[in-house]
C-alpha positions as CSV (number, residue, x, y, z in Angstrom):
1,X,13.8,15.6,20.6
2,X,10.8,18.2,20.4
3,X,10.7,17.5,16.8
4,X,10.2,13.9,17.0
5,X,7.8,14.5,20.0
6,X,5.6,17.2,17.5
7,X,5.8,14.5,14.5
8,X,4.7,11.4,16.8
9,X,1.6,13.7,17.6
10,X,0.6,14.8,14.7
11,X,0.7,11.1,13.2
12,X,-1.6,9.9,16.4
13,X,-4.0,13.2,15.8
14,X,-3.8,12.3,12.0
15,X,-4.5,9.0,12.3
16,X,-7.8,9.8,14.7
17,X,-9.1,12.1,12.4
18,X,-9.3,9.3,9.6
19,X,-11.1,7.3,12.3
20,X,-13.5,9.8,13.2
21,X,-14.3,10.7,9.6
22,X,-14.9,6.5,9.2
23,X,-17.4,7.4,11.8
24,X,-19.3,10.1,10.4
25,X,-20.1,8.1,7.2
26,X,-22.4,6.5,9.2
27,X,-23.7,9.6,11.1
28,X,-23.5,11.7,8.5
29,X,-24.0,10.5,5.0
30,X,-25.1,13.9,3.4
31,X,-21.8,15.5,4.2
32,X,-19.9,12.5,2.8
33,X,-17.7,15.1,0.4
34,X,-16.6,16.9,3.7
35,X,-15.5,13.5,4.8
36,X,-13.8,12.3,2.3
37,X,-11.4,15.3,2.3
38,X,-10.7,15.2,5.8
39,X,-9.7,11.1,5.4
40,X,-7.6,12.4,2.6
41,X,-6.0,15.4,4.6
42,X,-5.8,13.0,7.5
43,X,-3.6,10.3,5.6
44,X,-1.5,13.1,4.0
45,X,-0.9,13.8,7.7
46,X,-0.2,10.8,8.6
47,X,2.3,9.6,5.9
48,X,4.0,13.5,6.4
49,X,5.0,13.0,9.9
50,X,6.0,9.4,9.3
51,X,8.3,10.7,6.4
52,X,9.4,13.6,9.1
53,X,10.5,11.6,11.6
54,X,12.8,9.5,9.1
55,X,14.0,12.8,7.9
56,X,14.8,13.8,11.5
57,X,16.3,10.5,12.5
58,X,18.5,11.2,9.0
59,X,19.8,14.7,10.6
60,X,21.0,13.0,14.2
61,X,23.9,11.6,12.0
62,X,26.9,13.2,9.8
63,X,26.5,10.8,7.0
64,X,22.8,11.5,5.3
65,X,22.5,15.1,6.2
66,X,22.0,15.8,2.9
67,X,19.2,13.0,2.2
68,X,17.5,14.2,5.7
69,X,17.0,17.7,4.5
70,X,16.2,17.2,0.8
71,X,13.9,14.5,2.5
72,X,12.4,17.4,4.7
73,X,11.7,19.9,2.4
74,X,9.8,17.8,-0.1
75,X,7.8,15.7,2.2
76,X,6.3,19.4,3.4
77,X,6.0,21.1,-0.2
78,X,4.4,17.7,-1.4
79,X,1.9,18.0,1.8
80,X,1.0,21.5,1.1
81,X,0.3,21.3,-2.8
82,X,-1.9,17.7,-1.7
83,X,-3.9,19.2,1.2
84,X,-3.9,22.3,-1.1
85,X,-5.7,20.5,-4.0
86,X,-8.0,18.2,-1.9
87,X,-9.6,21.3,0.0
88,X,-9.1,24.1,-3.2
89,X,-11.7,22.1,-5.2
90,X,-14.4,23.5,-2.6
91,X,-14.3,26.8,-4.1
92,X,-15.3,27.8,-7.0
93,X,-13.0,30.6,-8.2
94,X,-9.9,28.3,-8.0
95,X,-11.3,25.8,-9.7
96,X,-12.2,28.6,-12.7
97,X,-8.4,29.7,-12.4
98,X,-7.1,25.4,-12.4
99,X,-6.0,26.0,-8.9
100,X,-6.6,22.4,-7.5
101,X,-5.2,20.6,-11.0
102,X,-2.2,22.1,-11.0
103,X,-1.3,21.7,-7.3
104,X,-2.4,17.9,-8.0
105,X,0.4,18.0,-11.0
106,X,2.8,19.7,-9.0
107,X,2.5,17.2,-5.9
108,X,3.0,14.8,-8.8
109,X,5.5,16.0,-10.2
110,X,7.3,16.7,-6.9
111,X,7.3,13.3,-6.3
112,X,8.5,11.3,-8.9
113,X,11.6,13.9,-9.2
114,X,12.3,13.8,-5.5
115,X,12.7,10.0,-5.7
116,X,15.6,10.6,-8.1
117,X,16.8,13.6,-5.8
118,X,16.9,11.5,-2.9
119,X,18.7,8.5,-4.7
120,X,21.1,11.6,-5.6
121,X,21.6,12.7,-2.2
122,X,22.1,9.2,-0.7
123,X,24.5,9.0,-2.9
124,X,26.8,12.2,-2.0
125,X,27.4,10.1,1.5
126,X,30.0,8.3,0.0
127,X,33.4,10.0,-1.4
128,X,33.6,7.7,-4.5
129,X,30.4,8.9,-5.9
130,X,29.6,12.0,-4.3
131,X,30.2,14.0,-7.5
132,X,28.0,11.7,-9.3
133,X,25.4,12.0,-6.9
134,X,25.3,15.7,-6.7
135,X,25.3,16.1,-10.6
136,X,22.3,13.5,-10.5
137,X,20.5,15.5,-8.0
138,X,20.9,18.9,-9.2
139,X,20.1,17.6,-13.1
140,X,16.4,16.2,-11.6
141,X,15.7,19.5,-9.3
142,X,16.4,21.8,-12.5
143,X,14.0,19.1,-14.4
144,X,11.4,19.3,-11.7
145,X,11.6,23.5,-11.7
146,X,11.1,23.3,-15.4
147,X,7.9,21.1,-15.5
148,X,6.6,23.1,-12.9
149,X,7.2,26.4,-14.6
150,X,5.7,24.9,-17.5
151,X,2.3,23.9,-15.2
152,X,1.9,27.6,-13.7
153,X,3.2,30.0,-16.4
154,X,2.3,27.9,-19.8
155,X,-0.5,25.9,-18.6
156,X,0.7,23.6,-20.8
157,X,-0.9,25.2,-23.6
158,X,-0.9,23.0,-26.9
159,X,1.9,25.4,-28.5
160,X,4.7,24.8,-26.2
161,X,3.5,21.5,-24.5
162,X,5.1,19.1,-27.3
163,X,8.2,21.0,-27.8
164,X,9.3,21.1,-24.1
165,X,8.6,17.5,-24.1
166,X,10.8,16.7,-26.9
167,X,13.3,19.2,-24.9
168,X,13.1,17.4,-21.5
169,X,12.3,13.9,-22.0
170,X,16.1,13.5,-23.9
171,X,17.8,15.4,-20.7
172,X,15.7,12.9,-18.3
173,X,17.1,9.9,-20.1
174,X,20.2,11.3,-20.4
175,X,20.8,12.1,-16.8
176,X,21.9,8.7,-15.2
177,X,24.1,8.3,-17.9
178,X,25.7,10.8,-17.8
179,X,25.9,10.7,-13.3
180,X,27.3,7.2,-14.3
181,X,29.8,8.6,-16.1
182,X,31.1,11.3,-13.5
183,X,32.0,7.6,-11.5
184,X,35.4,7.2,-13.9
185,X,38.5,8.9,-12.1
186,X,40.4,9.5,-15.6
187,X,39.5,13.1,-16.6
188,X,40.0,12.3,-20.4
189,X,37.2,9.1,-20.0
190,X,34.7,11.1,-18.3
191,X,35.2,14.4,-20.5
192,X,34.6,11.6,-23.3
193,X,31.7,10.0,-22.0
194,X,30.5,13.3,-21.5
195,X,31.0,14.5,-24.8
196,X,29.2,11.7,-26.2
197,X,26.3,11.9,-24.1
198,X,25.5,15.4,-24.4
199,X,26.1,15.4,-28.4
200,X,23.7,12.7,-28.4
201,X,20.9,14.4,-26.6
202,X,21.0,17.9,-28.2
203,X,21.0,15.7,-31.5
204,X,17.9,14.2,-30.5
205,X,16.1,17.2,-28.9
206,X,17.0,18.7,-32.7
207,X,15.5,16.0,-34.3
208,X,12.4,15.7,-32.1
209,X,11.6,19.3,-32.1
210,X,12.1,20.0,-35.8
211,X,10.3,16.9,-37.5
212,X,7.5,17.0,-34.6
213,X,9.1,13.6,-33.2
214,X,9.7,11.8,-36.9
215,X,13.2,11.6,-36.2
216,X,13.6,8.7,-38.9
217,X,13.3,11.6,-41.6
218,X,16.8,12.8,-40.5
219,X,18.6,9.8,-41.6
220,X,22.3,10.9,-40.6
221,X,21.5,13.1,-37.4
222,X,19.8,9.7,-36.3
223,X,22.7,7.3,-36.9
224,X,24.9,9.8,-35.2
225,X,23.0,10.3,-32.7
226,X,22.6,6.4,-31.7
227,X,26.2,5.5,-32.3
228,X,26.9,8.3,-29.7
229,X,24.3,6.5,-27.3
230,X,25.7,3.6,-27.8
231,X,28.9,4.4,-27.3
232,X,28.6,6.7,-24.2
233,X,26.0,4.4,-22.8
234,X,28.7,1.1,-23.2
235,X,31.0,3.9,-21.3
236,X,28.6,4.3,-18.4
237,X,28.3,-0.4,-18.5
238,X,31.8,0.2,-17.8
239,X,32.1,2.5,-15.1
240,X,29.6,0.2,-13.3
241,X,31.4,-3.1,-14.0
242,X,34.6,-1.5,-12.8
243,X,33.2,-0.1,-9.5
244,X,34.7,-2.2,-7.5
245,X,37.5,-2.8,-4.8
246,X,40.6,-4.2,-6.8
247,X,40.8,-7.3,-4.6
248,X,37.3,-8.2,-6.0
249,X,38.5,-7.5,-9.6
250,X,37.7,-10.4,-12.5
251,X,39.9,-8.5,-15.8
252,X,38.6,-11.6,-17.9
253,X,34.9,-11.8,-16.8
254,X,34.1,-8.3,-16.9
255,X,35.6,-7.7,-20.2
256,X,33.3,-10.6,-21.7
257,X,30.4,-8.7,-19.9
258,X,31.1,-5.5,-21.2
259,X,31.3,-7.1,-24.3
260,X,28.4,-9.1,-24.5
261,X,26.2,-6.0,-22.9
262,X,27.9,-3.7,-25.6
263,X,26.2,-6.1,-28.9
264,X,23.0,-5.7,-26.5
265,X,23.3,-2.4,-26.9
266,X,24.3,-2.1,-30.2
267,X,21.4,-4.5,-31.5
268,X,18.5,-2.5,-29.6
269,X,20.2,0.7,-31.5
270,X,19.7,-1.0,-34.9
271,X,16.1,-1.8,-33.9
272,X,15.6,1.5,-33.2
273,X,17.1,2.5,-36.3
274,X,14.9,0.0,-38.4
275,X,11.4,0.9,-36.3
276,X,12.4,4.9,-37.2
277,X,12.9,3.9,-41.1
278,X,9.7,1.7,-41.2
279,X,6.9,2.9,-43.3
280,X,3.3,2.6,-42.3
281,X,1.8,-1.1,-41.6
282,X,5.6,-2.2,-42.3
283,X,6.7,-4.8,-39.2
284,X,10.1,-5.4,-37.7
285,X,12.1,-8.5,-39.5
286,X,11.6,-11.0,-37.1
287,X,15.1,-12.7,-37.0
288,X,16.2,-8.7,-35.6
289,X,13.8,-8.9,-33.2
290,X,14.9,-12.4,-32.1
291,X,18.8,-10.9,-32.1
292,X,17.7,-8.2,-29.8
293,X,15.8,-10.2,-27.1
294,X,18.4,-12.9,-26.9
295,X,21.7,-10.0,-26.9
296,X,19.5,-9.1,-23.9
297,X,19.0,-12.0,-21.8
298,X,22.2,-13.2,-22.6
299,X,23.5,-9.3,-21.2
300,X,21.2,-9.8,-18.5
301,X,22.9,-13.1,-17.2
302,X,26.6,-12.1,-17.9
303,X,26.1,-9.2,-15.4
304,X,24.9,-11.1,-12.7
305,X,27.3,-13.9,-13.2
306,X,29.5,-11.4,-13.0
307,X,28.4,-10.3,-9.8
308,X,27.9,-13.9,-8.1
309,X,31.8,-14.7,-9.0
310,X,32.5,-11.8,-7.4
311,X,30.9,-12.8,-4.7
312,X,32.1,-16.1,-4.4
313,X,35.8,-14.3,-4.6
314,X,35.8,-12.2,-2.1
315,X,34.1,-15.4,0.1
316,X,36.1,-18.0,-0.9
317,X,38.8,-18.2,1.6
318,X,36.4,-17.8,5.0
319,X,35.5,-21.6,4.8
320,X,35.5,-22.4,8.9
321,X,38.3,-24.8,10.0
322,X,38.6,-26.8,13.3
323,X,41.8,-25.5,15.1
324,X,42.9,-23.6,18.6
325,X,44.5,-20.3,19.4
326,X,47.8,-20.1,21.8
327,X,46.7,-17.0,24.0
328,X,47.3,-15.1,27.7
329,X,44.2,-14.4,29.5
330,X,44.0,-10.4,29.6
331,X,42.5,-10.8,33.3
332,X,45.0,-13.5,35.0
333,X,48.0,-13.6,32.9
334,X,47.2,-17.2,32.8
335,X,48.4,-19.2,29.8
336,X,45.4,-20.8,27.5
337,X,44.8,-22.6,24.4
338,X,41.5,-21.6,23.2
339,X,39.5,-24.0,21.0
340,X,37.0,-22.1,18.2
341,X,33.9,-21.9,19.5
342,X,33.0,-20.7,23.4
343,X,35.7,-21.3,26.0
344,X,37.0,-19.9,29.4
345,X,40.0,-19.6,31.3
346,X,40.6,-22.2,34.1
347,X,41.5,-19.5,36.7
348,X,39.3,-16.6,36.5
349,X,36.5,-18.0,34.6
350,X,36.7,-15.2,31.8
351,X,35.0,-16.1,28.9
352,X,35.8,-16.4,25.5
353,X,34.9,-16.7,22.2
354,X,36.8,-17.8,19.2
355,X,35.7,-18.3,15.2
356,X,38.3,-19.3,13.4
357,X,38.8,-19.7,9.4
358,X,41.1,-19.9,6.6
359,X,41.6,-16.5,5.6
360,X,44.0,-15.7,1.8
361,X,46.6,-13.2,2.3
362,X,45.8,-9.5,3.6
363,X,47.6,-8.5,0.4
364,X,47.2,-10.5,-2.6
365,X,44.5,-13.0,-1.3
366,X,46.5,-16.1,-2.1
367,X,45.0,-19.2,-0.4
368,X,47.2,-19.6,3.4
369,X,45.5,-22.8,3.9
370,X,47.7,-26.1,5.3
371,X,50.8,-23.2,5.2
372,X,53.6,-24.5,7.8
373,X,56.8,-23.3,9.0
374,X,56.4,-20.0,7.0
375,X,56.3,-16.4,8.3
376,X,55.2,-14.7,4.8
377,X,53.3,-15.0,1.7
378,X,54.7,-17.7,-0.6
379,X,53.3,-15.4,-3.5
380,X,53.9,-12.1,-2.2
381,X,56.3,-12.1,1.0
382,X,53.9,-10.5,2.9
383,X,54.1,-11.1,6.7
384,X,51.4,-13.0,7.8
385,X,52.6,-14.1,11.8
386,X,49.7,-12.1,14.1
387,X,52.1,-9.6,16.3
388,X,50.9,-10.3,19.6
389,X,49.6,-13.1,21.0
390,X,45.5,-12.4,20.7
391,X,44.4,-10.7,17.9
């Protein structure tokens, strides 16, 4: 509770120092660089103890522990390297040395890789993809301590800059596929998929760093390298598709999706092929072009088709009926009938409150509604008589 007292206080003290520097524009307009950096350091403030107090409310629970922490951690390193570059600028010596730049590229930096962190570690809260979420995580804080090895120790001096971009931007792209991937509960399909993935992107690092990004000079490292894109990427379309409870499962409509997203795929492949084998002032043909967009849109719309029938499965037997509900008040023992909506017992007055629906079968889902004089599932024989008398 100290924590969250600390954080509110802070924000408030943050938030009158931005007004008080507002002030001094007006009483003080020579000293308007002083001013600015204390608005600056004031909404860094500010926006740091609002992102603390998330990060503490995130610790109270079992769940996001994880996220809380992460959350924590970066929220205070991002702080210090922003209030560190806003006030470093003031002196001269650090700015010889590139203090205040490369605390601004590290706060940078920091923050677009500890959105994919985070995403990571919400993830890691739930069973089914905690594995994934943790390899998605740890992938993005290695990526982060490269780039910011490569801002203090190389400067990013013009000799290593390109190459450990052709290195890292491959593993960055590479990284949700291969999370994605990690979802599959056969070893053999993810040690597949994983194959693919990883062949693919050392191919392409290869290709990048030895033709100085002309990959279309290596004509057979390219091919492989976007059939095993393709294939490991159609993989990871897959996993998501299947990601789902089996009562929500559509066999027909999500092997059409696959499908139709796997020619998306391969045509924007082919493209790429074509636009690496180009020469200069040479244009796409335009009927490819046209192929591409539409295997897109058309992808685009079978997935979420995919999702709204899902959707309208899972929903399709809660339509609300009119009946009433045979019952024994818990407070008199009286006997009642309770009608769906509000009701009461006519002895004690205890209220009551009753939504009913037709509901399918707790097994198979099969539609129960009209059923008569039947204790089971026509389809399945699964009991469906509620044991006692409210439920």
């Amino acid at each position: 509770m100290q924590y969250r007292k600390l954080a509110i206080r802070v924000l408030v003290f943050s938030l009158c120092i931005a007004a008080l520097a507002g002030i001094g524009v007006l009483v003080l307009p020579g000293a308007s660089w002083i001013i600015a950096k204390l608005t600056g350091t004031a909404i860094a403030t500010a926006l740091t103890a609002t992102l603390l107090l998330l990060s503490i409310k995130t610790l109270d629970g079992n769940q996001y522990k994880t996220f809380g922490s992460v959350l924590g951690l970066l929220v205070c390193f991002i702080y210090l390297c922003s209030v560190g570059a806003i006030w470093s600028d003031s002196i001269p010596q650090l700015r010889s040395w590139d203090i205040p730049d490369k605390l601004s590229i590290t706060a940078v930096a920091t923050t677009g890789c500890g959105v994919l962190m985070l995403l990571g570690t919400i993830c890691m809260a739930n069973k089914k993809t905690y594995v994934a979420g943790a390899t998605f995580s740890i992938l993005w804080f290695l990526i982060l301590c490269a780039w910011l090895i490569n801002n203090w120790v190389f400067h990013f001096s013009s000799t290593y800059t390109e190459d450990f971009i052709y290195v890292m931007l491959p593993i960055q792209n590479y990284s949700a596929v291969c999370a994605v991937l990690l979802l599959h509960k056969n070893k053999i399909y993810k040690s597949l998929g994983l194959i693919f993935a990883i062949s693919s992107c050392i191919i392409v690092q290869f290709m990048s760093t030895t033709t100085d990004g002309q990959v279309g000079q290596m004509h057979t490292l390219l091919v492989i390298a976007l059939v095993t894109a393709w294939l490991c990427a159609e993989m990871a379309i897959w996993n998501i598709i299947t990601f789902r409870k089996a009562t929500s499962a559509l066999p027909k409509c999500e092997f059409a999706t696959a499908f139709i997203i796997g020619l998306a795929f391969a045509s924007f492949c082919i493209l790429i092929w074509c636009a690496e084998r180009l020469q200069t002032g040479q244009r796409l043909p335009e009927l490819l072009v046209r192929v591409s967009t539409s295997f897109g849109i058309l992808a685009s719309t079978a997935f979420l088709g995919l999702l709204i029938g899902r959707f309208f499965r899972a929903n399709s037997f809660l339509m609300e009926q009119s009946g009433f509900l045979r019952a024994t008040c818990p407070r008199c023992s009286a006997a009642l009938v309770l009608e769906r909506g509000k009701s009461k017992c006519p002895k004690c007055n205890l209220r009551f409150r009753l939504q009913m629906g037709s509901v399918g079968c707790r097994n198979c889902s099969y539609d129960l509604s009209g059923l008569k004089d039947s204790d089971s599932c026509p389809e399945c024989s699964e009991p469906i008589t509620a044991v006692s008398t409210i439920e």
